[in-house]
C-alpha positions in Angstrom: 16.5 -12.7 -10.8 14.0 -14.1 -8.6 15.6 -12.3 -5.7 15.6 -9.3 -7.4 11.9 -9.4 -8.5 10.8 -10.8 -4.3 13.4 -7.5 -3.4 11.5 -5.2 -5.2 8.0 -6.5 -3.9 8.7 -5.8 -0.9 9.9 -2.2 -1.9 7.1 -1.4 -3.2 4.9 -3.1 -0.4 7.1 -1.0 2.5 6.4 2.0 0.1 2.4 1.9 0.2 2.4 0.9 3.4 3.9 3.9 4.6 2.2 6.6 2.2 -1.0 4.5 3.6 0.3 5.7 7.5 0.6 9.3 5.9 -2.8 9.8 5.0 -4.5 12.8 5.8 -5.6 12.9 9.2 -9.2 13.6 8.5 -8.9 9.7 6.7 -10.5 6.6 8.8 -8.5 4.9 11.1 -10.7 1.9 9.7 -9.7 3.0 5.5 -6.0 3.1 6.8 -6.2 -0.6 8.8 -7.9 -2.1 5.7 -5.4 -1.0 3.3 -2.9 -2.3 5.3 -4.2 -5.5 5.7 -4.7 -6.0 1.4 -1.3 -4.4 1.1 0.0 -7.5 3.2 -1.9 -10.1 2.7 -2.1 -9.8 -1.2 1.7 -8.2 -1.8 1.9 -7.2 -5.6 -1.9 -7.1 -6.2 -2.2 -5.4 -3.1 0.0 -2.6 -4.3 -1.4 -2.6 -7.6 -4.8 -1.6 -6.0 -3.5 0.7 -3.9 -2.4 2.2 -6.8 -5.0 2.3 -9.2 -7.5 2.7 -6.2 -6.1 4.4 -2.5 -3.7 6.6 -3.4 -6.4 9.2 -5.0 -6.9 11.5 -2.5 -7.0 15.7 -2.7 -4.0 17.0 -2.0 
C-alpha cells in the first residue's frame, strides 16, 4: 500500500511537472521555474496547489 500510494505521488508530480513545461509560451520563464521548484520540493502539496492554483490559465 505504501508503495502504491509513494507510486502514485510521483505520477501525479511527473504529470504537473510536465503540463507546467507546456505552458503557453507567452507564460514567465520565472512562473514556470517556481512551479517547478514547489512541485518538487513539497510533492503532494505541491501538486495540490498546482491544482487548485497554476493550472488556471485561458485556453
Amino acid at each position: 500500500m505504501f508503495i502504491f500510494l509513494i507510486t502514485l505521488i510521483l505520477i501525479l508530480d511527473l504529470w504537473a511537472v510536465v503540463d507546467v513545461l507546456k505552458m503557453e509560451r507567452e507564460t514567465d520563464l520565472e512562473k514556470k521555474f517556481l512551479w517547478i521548484i514547489v512541485i518538487i520540493s513539497l510533492p503532494l502539496a505541491g501538486v495540490i496547489l498546482y491544482v487548485l492554483l497554476g493550472s488556471r490559465r485561458i485556453r
